[in-house]
C-alpha positions in Angstrom: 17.7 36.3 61.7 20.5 33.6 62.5 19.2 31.5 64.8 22.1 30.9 67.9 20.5 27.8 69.6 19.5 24.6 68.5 16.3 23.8 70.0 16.1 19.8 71.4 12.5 18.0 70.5 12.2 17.4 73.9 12.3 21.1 74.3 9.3 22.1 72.2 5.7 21.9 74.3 8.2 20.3 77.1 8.1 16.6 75.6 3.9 17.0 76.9 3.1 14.7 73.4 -0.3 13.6 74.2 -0.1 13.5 77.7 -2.8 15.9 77.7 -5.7 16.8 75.7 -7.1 20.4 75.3 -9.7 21.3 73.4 -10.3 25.1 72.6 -13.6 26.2 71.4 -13.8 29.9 70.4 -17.1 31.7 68.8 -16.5 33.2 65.4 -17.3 36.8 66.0 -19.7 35.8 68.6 -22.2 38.9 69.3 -22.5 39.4 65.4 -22.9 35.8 64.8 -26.0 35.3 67.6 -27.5 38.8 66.4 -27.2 37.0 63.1 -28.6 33.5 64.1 -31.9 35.5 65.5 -32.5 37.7 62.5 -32.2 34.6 60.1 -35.0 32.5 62.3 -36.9 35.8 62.0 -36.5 35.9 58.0 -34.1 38.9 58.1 -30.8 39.2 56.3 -27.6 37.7 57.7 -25.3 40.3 59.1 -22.5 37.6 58.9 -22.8 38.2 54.5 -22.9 42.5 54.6 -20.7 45.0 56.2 -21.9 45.2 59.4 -21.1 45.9 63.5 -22.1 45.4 66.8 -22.2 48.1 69.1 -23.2 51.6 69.2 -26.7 53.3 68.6 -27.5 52.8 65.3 -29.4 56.3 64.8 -27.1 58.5 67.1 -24.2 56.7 65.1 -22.3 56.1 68.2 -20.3 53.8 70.4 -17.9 51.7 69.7 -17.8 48.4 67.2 -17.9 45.6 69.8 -18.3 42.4 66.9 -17.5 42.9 63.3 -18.5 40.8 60.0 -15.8 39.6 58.0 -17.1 41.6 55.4 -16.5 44.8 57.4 -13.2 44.0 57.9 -12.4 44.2 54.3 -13.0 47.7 55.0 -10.0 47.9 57.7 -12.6 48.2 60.4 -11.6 46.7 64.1 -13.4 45.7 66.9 -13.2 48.6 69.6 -13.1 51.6 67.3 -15.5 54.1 67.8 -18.3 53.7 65.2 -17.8 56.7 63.5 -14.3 55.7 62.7 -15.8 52.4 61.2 -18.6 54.7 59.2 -16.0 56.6 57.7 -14.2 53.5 56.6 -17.2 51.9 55.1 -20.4 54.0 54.7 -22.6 51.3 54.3 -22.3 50.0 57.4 -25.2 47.9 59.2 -25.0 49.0 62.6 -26.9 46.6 65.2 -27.4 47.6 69.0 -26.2 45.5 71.1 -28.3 42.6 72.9 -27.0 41.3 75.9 -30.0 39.4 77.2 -29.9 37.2 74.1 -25.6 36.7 74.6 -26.3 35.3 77.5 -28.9 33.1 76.3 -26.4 32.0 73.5 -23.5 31.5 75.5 -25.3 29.3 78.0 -26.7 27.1 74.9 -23.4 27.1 73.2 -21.7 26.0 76.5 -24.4 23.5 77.4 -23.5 22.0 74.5 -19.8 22.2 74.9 -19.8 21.0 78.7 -21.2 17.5 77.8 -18.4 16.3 75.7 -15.6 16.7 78.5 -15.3 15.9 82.1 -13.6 19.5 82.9 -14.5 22.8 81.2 -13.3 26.4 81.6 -15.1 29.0 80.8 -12.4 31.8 79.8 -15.3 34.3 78.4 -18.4 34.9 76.9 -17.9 33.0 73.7 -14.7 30.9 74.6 -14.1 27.5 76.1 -11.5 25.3 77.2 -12.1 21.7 77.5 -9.5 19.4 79.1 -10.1 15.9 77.1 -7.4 14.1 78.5 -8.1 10.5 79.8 -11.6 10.3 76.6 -9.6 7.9 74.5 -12.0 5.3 75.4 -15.0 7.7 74.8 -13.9 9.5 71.9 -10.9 7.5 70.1 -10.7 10.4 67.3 -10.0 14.2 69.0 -10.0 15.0 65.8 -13.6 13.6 64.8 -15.0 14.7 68.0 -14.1 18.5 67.6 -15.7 18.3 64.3 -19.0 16.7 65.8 -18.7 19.5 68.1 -18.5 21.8 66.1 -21.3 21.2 63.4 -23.6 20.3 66.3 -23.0 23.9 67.5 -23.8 25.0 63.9 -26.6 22.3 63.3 -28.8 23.3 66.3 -27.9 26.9 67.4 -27.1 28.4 64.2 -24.0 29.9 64.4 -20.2 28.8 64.1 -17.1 28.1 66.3 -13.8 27.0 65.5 -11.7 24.6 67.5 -8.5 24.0 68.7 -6.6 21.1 69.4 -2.9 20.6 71.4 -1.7 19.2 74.6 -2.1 22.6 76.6 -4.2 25.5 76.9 -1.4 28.0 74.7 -1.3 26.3 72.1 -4.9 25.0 71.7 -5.6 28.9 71.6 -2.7 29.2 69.3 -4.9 26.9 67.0 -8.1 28.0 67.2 -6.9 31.2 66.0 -6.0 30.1 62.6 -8.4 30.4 59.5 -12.1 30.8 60.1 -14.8 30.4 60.6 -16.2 26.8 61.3 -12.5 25.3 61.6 -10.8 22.6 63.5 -7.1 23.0 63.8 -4.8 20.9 65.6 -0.8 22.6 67.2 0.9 19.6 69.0 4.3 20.5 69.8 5.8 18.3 66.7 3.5 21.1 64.9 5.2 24.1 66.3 8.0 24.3 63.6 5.5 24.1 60.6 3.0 25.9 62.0 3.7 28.3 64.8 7.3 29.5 64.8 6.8 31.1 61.1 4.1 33.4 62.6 5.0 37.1 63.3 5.8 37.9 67.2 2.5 39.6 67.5 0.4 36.7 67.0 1.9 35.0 69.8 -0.6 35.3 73.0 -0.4 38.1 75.5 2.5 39.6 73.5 1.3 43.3 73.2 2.4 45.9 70.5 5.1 47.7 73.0 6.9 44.0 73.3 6.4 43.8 69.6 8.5 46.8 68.7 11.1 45.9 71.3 11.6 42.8 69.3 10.9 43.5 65.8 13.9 46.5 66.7 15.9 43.8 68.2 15.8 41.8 64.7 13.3 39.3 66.1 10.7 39.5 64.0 9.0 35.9 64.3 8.0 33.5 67.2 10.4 31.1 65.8 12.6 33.9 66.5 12.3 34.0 69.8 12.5 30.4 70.4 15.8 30.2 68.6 17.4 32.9 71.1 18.2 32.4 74.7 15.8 33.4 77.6 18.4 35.8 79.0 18.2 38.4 75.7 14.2 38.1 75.4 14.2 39.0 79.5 17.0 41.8 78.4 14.2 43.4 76.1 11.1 42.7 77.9 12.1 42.1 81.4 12.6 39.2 83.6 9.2 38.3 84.4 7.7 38.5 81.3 10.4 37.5 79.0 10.6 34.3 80.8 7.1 33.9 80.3 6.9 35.1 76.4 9.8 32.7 75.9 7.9 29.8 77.2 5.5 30.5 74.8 7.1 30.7 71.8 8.8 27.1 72.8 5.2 26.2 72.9 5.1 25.4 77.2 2.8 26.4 79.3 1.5 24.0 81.8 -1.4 25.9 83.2 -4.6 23.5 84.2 -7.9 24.1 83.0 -9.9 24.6 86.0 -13.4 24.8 86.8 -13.7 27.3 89.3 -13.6 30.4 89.0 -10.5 33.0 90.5 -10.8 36.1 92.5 -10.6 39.2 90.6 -7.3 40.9 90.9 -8.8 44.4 90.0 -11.6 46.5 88.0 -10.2 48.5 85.2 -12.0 50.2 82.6 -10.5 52.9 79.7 -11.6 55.1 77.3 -9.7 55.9 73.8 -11.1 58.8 71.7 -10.7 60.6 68.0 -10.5 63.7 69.2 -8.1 65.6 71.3 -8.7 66.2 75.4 -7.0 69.3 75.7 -8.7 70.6 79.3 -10.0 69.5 82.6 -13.2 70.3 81.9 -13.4 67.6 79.0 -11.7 64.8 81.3 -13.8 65.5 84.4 -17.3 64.0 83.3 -15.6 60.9 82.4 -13.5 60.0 84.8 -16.4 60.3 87.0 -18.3 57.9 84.9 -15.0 55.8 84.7 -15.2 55.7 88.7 -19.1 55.0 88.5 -18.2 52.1 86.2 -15.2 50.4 87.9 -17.0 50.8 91.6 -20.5 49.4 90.5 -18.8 46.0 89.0 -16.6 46.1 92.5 -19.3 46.4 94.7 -21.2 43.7 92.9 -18.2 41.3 93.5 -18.5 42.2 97.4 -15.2 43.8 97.0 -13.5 47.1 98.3 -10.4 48.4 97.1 -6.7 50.0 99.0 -5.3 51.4 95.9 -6.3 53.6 92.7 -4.7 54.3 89.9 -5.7 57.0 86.6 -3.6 56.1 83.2 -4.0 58.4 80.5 -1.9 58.3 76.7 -0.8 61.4 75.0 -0.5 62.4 71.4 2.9 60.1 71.2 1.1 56.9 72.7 3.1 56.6 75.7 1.1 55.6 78.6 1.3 57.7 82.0 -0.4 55.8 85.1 0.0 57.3 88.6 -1.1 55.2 91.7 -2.3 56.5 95.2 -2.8 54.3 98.3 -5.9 54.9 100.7 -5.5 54.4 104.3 -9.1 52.6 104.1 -10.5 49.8 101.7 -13.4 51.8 99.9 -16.0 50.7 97.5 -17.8 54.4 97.9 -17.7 56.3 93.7 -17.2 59.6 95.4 -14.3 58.4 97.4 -12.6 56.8 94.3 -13.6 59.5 91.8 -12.3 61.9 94.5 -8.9 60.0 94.7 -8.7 59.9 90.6 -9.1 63.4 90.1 -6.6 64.2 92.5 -4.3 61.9 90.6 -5.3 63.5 87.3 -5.0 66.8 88.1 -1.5 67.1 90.0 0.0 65.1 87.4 -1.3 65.9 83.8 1.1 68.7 82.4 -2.0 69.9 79.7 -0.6 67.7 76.9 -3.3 66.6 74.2 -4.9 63.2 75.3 -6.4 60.7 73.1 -6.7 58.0 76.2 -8.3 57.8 80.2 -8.3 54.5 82.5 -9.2 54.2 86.2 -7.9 51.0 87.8 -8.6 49.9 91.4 -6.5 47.2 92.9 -5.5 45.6 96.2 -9.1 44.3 96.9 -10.3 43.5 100.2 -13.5 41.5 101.6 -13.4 43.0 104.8 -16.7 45.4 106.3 -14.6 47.2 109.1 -13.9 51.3 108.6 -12.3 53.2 111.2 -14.0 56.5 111.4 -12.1 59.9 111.3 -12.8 62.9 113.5 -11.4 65.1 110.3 -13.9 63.8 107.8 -17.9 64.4 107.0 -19.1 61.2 108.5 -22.4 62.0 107.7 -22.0 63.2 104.3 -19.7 59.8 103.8 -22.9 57.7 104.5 -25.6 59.8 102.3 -22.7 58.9 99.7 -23.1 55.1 100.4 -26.8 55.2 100.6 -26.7 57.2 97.0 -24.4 54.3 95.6 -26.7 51.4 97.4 -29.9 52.9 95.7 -28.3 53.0 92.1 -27.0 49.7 92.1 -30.6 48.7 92.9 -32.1 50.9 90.1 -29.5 49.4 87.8 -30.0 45.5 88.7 -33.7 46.1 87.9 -33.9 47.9 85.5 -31.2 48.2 83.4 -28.0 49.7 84.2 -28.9 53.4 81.2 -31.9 54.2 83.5 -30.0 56.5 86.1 -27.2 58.4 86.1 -25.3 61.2 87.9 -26.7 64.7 87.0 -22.7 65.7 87.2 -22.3 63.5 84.1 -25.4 63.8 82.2 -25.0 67.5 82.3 -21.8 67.7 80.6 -21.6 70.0 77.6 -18.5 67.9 76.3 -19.2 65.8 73.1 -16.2 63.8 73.8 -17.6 63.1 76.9 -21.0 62.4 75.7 -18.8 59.7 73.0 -17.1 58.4 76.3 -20.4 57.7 77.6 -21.7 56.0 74.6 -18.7 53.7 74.7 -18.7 53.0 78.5 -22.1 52.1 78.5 -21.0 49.4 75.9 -18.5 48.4 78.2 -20.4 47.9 81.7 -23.1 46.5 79.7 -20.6 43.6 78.2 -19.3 43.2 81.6 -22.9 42.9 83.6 -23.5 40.5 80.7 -21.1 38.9 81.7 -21.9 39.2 85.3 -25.3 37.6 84.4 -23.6 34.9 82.9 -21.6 33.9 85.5 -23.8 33.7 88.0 -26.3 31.2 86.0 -23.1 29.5 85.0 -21.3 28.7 88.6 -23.8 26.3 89.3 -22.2 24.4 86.6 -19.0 24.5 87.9 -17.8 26.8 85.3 -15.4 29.3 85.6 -15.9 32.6 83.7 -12.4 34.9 84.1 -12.0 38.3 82.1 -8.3 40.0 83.0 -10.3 43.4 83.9 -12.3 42.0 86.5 
C-alpha cells in the first residue's frame, strides 16, 4: 500500500522517549506452565515438552482448552476450543483438569515477586502484570538487566517462565511482551516502532478484533504500519469514530493510559458460549441460557452489584452476531428475574436459524438496596426466588461452585447443553479464581481488571 502521510518522529509514541518506564510481565501459557511446575516437583513429566491442554474433564473428554503447550499448537489447537475439537486435531492429547486453588497460589507468588521491584504495579489478570518503573534509574540503572533478573528469578524459584516487555507505555510494553517466547525480554520504544511494530499484520495490534480486521485488510490496509501511514479520518470511516481514533493511536504507538493500582468498577458481567454443533430449537437453547443467567448473576451478586439492563447475543451459521437489549424498570440481581428477561429476548427475536453461539450480558449496574414493590407481581414468590439464590451462593463459596445446581438445567436431555455446561463451569471457575485472587490481592494495592467483569 502507498503510504499518503509522512509520519513526524515526534509523532510516533507522542515524543514520550523515556519519560516513562513500563515494564510488562506476562506468564507463558500460565495454567499449563504452574500444572507443569507442580508435576515436575512431584517427579512427573512436563506438560510444557508433550501435546497437552488445560481444561476439560479428562475422562468425559470435555470442556474447553483453557492453556495449551507449545507443542499442541503445532497441531493447530487454540485456547478456547472445545476439547473435542483439540482431540480430533491431535489424538494424543494430555488433557489436565483444571486447578484453580493452585493458580491462585501461583499468581500471588509470581506477583509477590514482581511487586518488589517497582513502586506501582497493575495487576491486569491472572498471569499478567504491569509495572510502571519510571523514576528507578537510581535503583536499577539497566531496565534491561533488571527485566532479565526478573525474569530468571521467576524461573529460578517458582519454576515456571514469563516474558517481559519493555517501552514507555502500557501498549506498547504489551506490544513487546508478545513477541517470541517463552522466557524473553523484548524492548518497543517508539524509535522501535518502524523496525519492529509497523511490519506486523493489523491483527496483532491490541484490541483490534477479526471484524476490524477484514474491514481493513478489504480496505488494502493490511499492516499496522498501514494504518499509521493513513489519516485518522479513513480508519474512523471503516471502523467508526470512536474506535478508529483509538486503533489509530495505536498503531502510531500512543497511548497514555496510567498504570494504576486500584482496582475499577466493573462495567458489566458477560459470559458466552460457542459450540460444534448446530442449535436448531428452543428446547436446546433454554438449559443454557438459564445456566448463562446462573453464571452472570452469581459473579454480580458477589460484586454487590444489581443490574438495569440485559442483553442475549447469539451468532448464526454466517458468524454475524445478533444482540437484543431490554431495560428493566428495577435494578435486579434475582437469576429468575434475568433468565426471565433473556428468554423473552431470545425467543421474540430468533427467526429458527442454526446457531453455533449464546451470550447473556447484564449492564448499567447499580449499588443501590431500594425496590419498589408492584401490586401486579408475586411478591412472595419474588422473595422465595432471593432466598433460593442467597442459599446457593452460600453452598457455592463453601464448597465449590459444581456442588449444586438447578434441577431445570441438570435435567436437560440436550448434549449440547450438557457441552455448554462443561465449558461454563470452566468459565465461572476461571472467574471465581479470579475472584479469590483479588480479594487476597487488594490488600496489596493491586488491581486485578478482566473486560467481562
Amino acid at each position: 500500500m502507498a503510504f499518503e502521510n509522512e509520519i513526524s518522529e515526534e509523532r510516533i509514541g507522542r515524543g514520550q522517549k523515556m519519560s516513562r518506564l513500563i515494564f510488562h510481565i506476562d506468564v507463558n501459557s500460565a495454567f499449563l506452565s504452574w500444572e507443569s511446575a507442580r508435576r515436575v516437583k512431584q517427579g512427573l513429566s512436563d506438560l510444557r515438552d508433550i501435546p497437552a491442554c488445560i481444561g476439560g474433564d479428562p475422562k468425559k473428554r470435555t470442556g474447553i482448552v483453557v492453556a495449551k503447550s507449545i507443542p499442541a499448537k503445532k497441531y493447530g489447537i487454540t485456547t478456547g476450543e472445545p476439547v473435542a475439537m483439540a482431540l480430533r486435531k491431535c489424538p494424543e492429547l494430555v488433557i489436565v483438569k483444571s486447578d484453580f486453588e493452585l493458580y491462585i497460589k501461583c499468581s500471588r507468588a509470581f506477583k509477590e515477586i514482581c511487586a518488589s521491584y517497582a513502586p506501582v504495579m497493575e495487576s491486569f489478570s491472572i498471569d499478567e502484570v504491569f509495572l510502571d518503573m519510571t523514576g528507578t534509574s537510581l535503583i536499577y540503572p539497566d531496565p534491561i538487566k533488571t527485566a532479565h533478573e526478573i525474569k530468571d528469578k521467576i524461573r529460578d524459584e517458582l519454576g515456571f517462565t514469563v516474558n517481559v516487555g519493555i517501552s514507555t507505555n502500557k501498549l506498547l510494553a504489551k506490544m513487546a511482551s508478545d513477541f517470541e517466547k517463552p522466557d524473553k525480554v523484548h524492548t518497543l520504544f517508539p524509535e522501535e516502532i518502524p523496525t519492529k511494530m509497523w511490519p506486523l499484520s493489523v491483527r496483532d495490534l491490541l484490541f483490534l478484533g477479526k471484524a476490524f480486521e477484514k474491514k481493513l485488510t478489504e480496505a488494502g490496509i493490511r499492516t499496522i504500519g498501514d494504518m499509521a501511514h493513513v489519516s485518522e479520518s479513513e480508519i474512523q470511516a471503516l471502523l467508526g469514530n470512536k474506535a478508529g481514533h483509538q486503533l489509530h493511536q495505536y498503531a502510531l504507538g500512543i497511548d497514555e493510559s496510567p498504570v494504576k493500582a486500584k482496582p475499577e468498577e466493573a462495567k458489566g458481567f458477560s459470559v458466552e458460549t460457542t459450540f460444534n454443533d448446530d442449535i436448531v430449537s428452543v428446547e436446546q437453547v433454554l438449559p443454557i441460557l438459564l445456566e448463562q443467567c446462573d453464571v452472570v448473576t452469581t459473579r454480580m451478586r458477589r460484586k454487590g452489584k444489581k443490574c438495569t439492563s440485559v442483553s442475549v447475543t447469539f451468532r448464526t451459521l454466517d458468524f454475524k452476531n445478533k444482540s437484543h437489549q431490554t431495560t428493566l424498570s428495577n435494578a435486579t440481581d434475582m437469576t429468575d428475574e434475568i433468565f426471565r428477561n433473556a428468554k423473552k429476548l431470545f425467543t421474540e427475536s430468533w427467526k429458527g436459524e442454526p446457531l453455533r453461539l449464546i451470550g447473556v450480558a447484564l449492564t448499567n449496574l447499580t449499588d443501590e438496596s431500594f425496590e419498589q414493590l408492584s401490586l401486579f407481581e408475586d411478591n412472595e414468590k419474588k422473595e422465595r426466588h432471593r432466598k433460593l439464590d442467597a442459599t446457593m451462593d452460600e453452598i457455592r463459596q463453601k464448597f465449590g461452585n459444581d456442588k449444586i445446581t438447578r434441577a431445570s438445567i441438570m435435567n436437560s436431555n440436550s448434549g449440547i447443553a450438557r457441552k455448554a455446561r462443561a465449558q461454563m463451569k470452566n468459565e465461572l471457575e476461571i472467574s471465581c479464581g479470579k475472584q479469590a485472587e483479588k480479594g487476597k490481592d487488594n490488600g496489596r494495592n493491586i488491581l486485578h481488571h478482566r473486560y467481562t467483569g
